[in-house]
Residue, then its C-alpha position, 0 to 999 in steps of 0.5 A: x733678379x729685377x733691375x729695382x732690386x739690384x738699384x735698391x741694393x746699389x743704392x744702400x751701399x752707395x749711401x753707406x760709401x757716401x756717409x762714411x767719408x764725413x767720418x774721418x773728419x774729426x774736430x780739433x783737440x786740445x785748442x787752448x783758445x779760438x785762435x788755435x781752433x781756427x789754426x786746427x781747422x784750417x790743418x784739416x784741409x787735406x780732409x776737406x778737399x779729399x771729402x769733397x772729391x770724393x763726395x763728388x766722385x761717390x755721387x755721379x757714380x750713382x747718378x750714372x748707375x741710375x742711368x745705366x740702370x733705366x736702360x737696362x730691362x733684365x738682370x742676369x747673375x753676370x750682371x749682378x756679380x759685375x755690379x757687386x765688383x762695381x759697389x765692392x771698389x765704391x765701398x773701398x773709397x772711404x779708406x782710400x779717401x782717408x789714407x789720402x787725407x791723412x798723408x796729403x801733406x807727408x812728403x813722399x807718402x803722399x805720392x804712394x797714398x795718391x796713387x792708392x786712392x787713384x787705383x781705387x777710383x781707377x779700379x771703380x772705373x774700370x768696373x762701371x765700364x764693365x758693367x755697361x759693356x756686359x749689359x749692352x753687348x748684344x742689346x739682350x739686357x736692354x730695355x726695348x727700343x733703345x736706339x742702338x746709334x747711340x750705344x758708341x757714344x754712350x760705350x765711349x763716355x763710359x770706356x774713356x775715363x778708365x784710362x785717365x782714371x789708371x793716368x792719375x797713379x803716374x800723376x801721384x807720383x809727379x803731385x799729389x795735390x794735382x791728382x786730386x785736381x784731376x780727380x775733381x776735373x774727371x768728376x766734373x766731365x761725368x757731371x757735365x756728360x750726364x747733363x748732356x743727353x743720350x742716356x735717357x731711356x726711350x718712349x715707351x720703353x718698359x723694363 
């Protein structure tokens, strides 16, 4: 398989992912005035900061799988069922993503749908993981002259936030609010990582 049929695939359920989440959030009914309108939006909060998260999350993750693929020259069926397990935990973040909404300000619920949705994202995490550790392991898949002095560094950016992702499940149990905090603050460090260099492909590299 080549690596613009494997993105090309990628990219359709990422955008599906992505789409999907607007779709929990549905209008206000039965307001009797503009005042109760406002109030109904304003309830929808949960909704917002849970869509907005995982907006972020669904959109690095396929900037990163970009990246990742432009390093990549072969895919072999190892590869393509790893990435298929990648794009099965994205295509799990909608639900998450609304059962997180919907019990956010539950009480105790909140604390079991924060912790479903950071397995979610942890289970994502661990998969991306795997899939740059399958391709790079021994340089086989990748593109020629790649410069194998940034592989720790590159392995490391992706390996270190699986962890933290799996330390989001105990924090949903101290906050649900604050697991999502820190869901944006890991979705902001992979923005700010992807800005910071070492994943471009090198010169004159062909796939």
């Amino acid at each position: 398989m080549t690596t613009s049929r494997l993105e090309a695939f990628s990219d359709g359920v990422f955008a599906v992912a992505i789409t999907l989440l607007v779709l929990d959030i549905r209008p206000p009914t039965d307001a009797g005035s503009a005042d109760d309108l406002w109030r109904g939006l304003g309830d929808l909060w949960p909704h917002y900061a849970a869509y907005a998260v995982s907006f972020l999350v669904i959109g690095i993750v396929w900037v990163n799988h970009h990246a990742v693929m432009d390093l990549i020259a072969r895919v072999d069926r190892q590869l393509a069922f790893l990435n298929l397990l990648l794009l099965m935990s994205v295509a799990l973040i909608p639900f998450a993503t609304a059962v997180l909404a919907d019990y956010l300000t539950h009480g105790n619920a909140a604390h079991t749908a924060a912790a479903a949705y950071s397995a979610v994202i942890a289970l994502m995490g661990a998969m991306f993981g795997a899939l740059w550790i399958y391709a790079s392991r021994d340089a086989r898949l990748l593109v020629e002259g790649f410069p194998r002095d940034q592989l720790p560094r590159i392995t490391s950016r992706f390996v270190l936030g699986t962890p933290l992702y799996f330390a989001t499940i105990g924090v949903a149990f101290v906050s649900a609010v604050a697991c999502l905090v820190m869901h944006a603050a890991l979705a902001v460090y992979y923005a700010l990582a992807r800005r910071g260099g070492g994943m471009a492909r090198p010169a004159g590299a062909s796939r």
